[in-house]
N, CA, C and O of each residue as an XYZ file, in Angstrom:
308
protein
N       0.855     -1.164      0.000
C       0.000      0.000      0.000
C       0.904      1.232      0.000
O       1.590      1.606      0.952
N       0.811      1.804     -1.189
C       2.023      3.200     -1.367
C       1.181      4.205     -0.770
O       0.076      4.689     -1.017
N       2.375      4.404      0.390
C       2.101      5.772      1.641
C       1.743      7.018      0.590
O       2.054      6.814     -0.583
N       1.125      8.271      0.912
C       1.035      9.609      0.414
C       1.645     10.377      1.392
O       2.601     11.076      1.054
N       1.203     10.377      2.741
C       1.809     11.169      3.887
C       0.691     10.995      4.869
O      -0.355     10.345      4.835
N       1.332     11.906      5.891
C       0.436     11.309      7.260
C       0.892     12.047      8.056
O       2.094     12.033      8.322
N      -0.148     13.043      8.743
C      -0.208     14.125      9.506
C      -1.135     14.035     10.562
O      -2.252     13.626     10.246
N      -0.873     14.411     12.107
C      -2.054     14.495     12.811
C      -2.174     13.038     12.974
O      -3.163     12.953     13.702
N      -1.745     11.765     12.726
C      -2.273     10.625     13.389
C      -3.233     10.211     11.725
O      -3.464      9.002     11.739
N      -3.844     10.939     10.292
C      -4.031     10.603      9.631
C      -3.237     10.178      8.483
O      -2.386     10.857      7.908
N      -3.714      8.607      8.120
C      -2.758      8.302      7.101
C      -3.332      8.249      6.232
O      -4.492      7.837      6.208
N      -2.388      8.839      4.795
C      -3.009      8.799      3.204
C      -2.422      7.923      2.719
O      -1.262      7.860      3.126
N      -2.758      7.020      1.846
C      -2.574      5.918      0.863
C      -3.347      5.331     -0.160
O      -4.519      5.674     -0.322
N      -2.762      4.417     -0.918
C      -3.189      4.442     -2.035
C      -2.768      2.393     -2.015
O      -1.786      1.875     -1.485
N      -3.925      1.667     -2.792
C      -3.699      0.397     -2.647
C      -2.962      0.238     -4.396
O      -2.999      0.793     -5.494
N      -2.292     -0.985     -3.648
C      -0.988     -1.198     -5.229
C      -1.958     -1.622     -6.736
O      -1.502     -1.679     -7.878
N      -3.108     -1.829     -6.392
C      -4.121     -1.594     -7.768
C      -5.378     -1.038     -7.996
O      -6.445     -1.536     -8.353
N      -4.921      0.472     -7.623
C      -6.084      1.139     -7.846
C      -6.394      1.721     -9.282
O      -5.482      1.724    -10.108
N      -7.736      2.250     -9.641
C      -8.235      2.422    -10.616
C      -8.489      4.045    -10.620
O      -8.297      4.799     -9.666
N      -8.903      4.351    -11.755
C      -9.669      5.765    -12.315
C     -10.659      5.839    -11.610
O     -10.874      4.873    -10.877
N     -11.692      7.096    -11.572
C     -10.641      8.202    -10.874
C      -9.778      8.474     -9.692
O      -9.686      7.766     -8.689
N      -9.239      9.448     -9.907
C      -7.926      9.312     -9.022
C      -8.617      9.739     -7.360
O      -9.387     10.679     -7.158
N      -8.051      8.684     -6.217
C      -8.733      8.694     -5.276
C      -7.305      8.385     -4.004
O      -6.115      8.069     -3.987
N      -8.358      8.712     -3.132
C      -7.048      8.507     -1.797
C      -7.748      7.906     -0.244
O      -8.598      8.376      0.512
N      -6.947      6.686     -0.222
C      -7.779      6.170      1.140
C      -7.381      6.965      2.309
O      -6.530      7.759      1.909
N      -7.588      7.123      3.529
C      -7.449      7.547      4.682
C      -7.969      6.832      6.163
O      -9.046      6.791      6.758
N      -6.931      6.429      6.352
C      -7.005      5.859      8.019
C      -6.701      6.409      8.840
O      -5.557      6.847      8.727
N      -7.478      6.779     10.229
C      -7.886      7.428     11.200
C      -8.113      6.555     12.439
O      -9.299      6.239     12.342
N      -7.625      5.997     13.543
C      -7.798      5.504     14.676
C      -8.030      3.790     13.432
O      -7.243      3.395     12.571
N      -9.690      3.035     13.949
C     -10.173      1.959     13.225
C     -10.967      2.318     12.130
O     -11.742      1.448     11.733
N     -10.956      3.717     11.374
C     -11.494      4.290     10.523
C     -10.596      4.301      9.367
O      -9.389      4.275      9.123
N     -12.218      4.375      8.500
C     -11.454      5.106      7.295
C     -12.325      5.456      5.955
O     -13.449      4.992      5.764
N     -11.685      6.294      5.098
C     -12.674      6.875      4.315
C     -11.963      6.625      2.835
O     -10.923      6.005      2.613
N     -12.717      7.203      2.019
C     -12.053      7.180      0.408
C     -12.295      8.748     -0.322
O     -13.413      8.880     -0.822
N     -11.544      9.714     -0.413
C     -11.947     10.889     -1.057
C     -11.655     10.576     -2.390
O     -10.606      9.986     -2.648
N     -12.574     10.943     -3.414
C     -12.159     11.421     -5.025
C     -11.426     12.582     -5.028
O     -11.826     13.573     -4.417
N     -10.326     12.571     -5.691
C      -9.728     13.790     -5.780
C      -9.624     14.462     -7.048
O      -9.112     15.582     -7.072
N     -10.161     13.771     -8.405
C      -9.512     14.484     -9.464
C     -10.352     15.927     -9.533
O      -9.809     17.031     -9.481
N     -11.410     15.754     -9.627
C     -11.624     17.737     -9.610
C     -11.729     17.664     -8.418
O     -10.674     17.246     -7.941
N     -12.700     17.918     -7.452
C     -12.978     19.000     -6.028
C     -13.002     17.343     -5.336
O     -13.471     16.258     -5.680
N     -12.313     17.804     -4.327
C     -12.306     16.717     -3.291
C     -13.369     16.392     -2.475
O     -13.773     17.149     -1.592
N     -14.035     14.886     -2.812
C     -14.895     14.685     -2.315
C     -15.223     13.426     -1.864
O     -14.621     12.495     -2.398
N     -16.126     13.140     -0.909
C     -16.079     11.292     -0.235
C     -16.813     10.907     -0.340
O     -17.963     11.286     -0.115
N     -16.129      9.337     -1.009
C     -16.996      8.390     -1.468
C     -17.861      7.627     -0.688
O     -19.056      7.372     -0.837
N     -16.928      7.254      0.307
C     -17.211      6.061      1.377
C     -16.568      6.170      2.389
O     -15.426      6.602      2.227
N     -17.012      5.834      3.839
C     -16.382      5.858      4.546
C     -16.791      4.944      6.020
O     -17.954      5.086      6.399
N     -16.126      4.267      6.631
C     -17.006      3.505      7.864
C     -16.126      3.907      8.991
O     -14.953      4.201      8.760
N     -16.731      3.949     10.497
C     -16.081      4.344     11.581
C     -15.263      5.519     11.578
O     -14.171      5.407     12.133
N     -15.543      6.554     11.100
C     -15.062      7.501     11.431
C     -16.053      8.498     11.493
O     -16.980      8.573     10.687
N     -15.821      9.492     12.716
C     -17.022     10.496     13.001
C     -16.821     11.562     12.515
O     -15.743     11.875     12.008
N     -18.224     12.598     12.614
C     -18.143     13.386     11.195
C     -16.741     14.719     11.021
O     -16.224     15.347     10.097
N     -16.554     14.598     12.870
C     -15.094     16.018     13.227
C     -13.916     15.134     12.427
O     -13.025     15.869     12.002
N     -13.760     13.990     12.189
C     -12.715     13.272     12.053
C     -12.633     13.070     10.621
O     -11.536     13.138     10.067
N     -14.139     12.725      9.697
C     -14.165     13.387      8.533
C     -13.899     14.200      7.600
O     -13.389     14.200      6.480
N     -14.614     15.261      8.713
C     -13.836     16.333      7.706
C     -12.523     17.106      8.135
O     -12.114     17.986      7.377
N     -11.808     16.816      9.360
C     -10.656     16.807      8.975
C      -9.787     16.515      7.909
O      -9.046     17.127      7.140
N     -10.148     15.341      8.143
C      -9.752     14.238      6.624
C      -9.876     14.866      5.646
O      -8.921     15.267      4.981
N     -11.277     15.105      5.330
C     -11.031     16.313      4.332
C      -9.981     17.308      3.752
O      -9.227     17.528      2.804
N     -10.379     17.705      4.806
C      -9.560     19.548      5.005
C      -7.853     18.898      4.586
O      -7.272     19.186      3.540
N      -7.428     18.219      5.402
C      -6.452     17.956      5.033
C      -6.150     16.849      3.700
O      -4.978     16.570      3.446
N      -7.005     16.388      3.072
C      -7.149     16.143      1.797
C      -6.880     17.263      0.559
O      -6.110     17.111     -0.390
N      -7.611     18.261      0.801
C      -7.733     19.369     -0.058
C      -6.226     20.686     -0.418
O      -5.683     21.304     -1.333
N      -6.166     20.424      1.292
C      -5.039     21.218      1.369
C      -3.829     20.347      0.520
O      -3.235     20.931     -0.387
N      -3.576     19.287      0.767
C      -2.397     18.252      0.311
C      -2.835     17.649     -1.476
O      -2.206     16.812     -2.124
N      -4.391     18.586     -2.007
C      -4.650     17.858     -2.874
C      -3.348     17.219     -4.154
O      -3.310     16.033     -4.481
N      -2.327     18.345     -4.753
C      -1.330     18.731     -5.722
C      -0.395     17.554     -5.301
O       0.349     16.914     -6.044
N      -0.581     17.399     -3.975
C       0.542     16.180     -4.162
C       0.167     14.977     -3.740
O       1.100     14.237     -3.427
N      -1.332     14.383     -3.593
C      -1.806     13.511     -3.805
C      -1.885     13.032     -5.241
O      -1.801     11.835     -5.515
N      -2.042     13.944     -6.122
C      -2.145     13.829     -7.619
C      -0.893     13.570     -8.221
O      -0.851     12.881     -9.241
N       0.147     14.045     -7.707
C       1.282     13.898     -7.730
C       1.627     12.931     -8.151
O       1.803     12.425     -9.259
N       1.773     12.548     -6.602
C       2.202     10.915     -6.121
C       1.213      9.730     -6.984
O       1.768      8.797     -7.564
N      -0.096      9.866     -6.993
C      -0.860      8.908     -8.216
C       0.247      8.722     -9.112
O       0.933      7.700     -9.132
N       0.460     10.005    -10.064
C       1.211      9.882    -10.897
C       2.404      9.081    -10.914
O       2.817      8.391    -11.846
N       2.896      9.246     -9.814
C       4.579      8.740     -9.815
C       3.843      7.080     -9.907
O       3.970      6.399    -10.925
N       3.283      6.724     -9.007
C       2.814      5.240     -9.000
C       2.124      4.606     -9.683
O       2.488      3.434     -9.769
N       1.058      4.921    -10.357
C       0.413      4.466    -11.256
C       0.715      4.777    -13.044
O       0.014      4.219    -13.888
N       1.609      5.534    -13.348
C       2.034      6.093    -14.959
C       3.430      5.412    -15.030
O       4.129      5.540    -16.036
């Protein structure tokens, strides 16, 4: 599972065969969510995680979006 980064106790990653569109998992305590990132960052799915912990996730999704897209790139092209 290729790391993105991980701030605050949240981790970004990406599983070794993911698909279109470009997306980013996130684990949080026993949580975790899936944001779409290619236009506006947004969530797909998510179980056990509450909604402050969410949209953290978020927030710090959005902010880090350029090099989530990035990193897709480096790994998947």
């Amino acid at each position: 599972m290729p790391k993105v980064f991980e701030q605050d106790g949240y981790k970004f990653s990406f599983y070794s065969n993911e698909h279109r569109p470009i997306h980013v998992h996130v684990r949080y305590g026993s949580g975790e969510a899936v944001f779409e990132i290619e236009n506006e960052v947004e969530l797909r799915q998510s179980h056990g995680l509450k909604v402050g912990e969410l949209s953290k996730a978020q927030r710090l999704a959005e902010m880090n979006k350029d090099i989530i897209i990035q990193k897709w790139h480096e790994v998947f092209n």
